[in-house]
N, C-alpha and C positions, 0 to 999 in steps of 0.2 A: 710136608710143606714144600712149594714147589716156590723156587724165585727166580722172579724174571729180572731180565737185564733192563735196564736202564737203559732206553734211546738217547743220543746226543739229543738236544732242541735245536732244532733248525731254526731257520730267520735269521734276524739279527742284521749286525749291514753288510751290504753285499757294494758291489764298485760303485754302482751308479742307485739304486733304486733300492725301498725298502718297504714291506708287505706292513703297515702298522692297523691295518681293520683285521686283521686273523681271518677274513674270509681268502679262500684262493683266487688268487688270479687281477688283486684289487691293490696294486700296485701306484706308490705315488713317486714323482720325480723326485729331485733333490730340490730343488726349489721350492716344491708345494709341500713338503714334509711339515706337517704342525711344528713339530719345536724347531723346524728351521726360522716357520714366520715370525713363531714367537718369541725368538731369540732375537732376532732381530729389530722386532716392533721394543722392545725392552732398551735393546743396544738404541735405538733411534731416539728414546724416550732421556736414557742418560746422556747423549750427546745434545738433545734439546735444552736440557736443564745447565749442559754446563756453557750454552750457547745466551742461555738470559745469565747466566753468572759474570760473561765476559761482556755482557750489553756495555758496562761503564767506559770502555775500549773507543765507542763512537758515539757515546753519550757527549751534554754539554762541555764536560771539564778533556777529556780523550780528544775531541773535535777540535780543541785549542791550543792541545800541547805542540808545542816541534816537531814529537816524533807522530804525529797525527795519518802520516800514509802508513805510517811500518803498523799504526795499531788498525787502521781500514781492513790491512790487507791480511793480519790475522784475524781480525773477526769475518773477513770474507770466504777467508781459509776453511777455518773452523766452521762455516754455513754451507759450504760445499760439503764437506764431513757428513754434516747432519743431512743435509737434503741428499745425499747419495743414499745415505744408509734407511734413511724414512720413505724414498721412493721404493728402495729393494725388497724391504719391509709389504711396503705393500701390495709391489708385483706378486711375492710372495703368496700372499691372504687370498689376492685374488685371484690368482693359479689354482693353490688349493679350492676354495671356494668356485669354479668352475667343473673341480671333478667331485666334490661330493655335497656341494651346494650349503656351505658355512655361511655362516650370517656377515652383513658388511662389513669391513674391518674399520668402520669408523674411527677408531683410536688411530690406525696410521696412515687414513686418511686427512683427519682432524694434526696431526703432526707434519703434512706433506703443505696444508694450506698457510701452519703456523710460519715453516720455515719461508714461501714466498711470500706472506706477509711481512717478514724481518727482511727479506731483502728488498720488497719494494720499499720501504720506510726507511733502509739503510742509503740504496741510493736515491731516492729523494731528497735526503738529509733532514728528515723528521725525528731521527735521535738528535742531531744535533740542536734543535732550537733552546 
């Protein structure tokens, strides 16, 4: 009985780029890497949620307290967060989806419109009525 050696596996990540279709030569960026998008669309989705948790900040009772700027300028903060990390999100989806033609990322798309939604309605002052 004759036994062969065991090659290392190659792949895996390398500085910049990383081969995840197993055919050769079908190389994606770091941006358009799937579980980068979808790390990200997830990351944008818990920042959204904790963005309607902090809505009461510029709601009727928030809009009328004293500290009424210090809680604007957090919930503006925290909206910057989410819309950074929902737009990255979707640069992302649709990177990837340019090189190997993935379906729309509606999900962080549908979260990029949520978040300008909440800022048009913040600064209008339509939480506050």
């Amino acid at each position: 009985m004759v036994s062969k050696k065991k090659r290392p596996v190659s792949g895996g990540i390398r500085s910049e780029r990383v081969d995840l279709s197993g055919s050769p030569g079908h190389v994606y960026p770091f941006l358009a890497r799937p579980d980068v998008g979808s790390f990200l669309t997830v990351l944008a989705a818990v920042c959204f949620l904790v963005q309607l948790m902090i809505l009461p900040l510029v709601g009727p009772c928030g809009s009328r307290a004293p500290h009424r700027f210090c809680n604007l300028v957090a919930f503006l903060g925290m909206l910057a967060v989410t819309g950074t990390v929902s737009v990255a999100a979707t640069v992302s989806k649709f990177r990837r989806r340019k090189i190997d033609g993935s379906p729309l990322p509606a999900f962080s798309l549908g979260l990029c419109v949520g978040c300008l939604v909440i800022l048009v309605c913040t600064l209008t002052g339509l939480f506050s009525i």
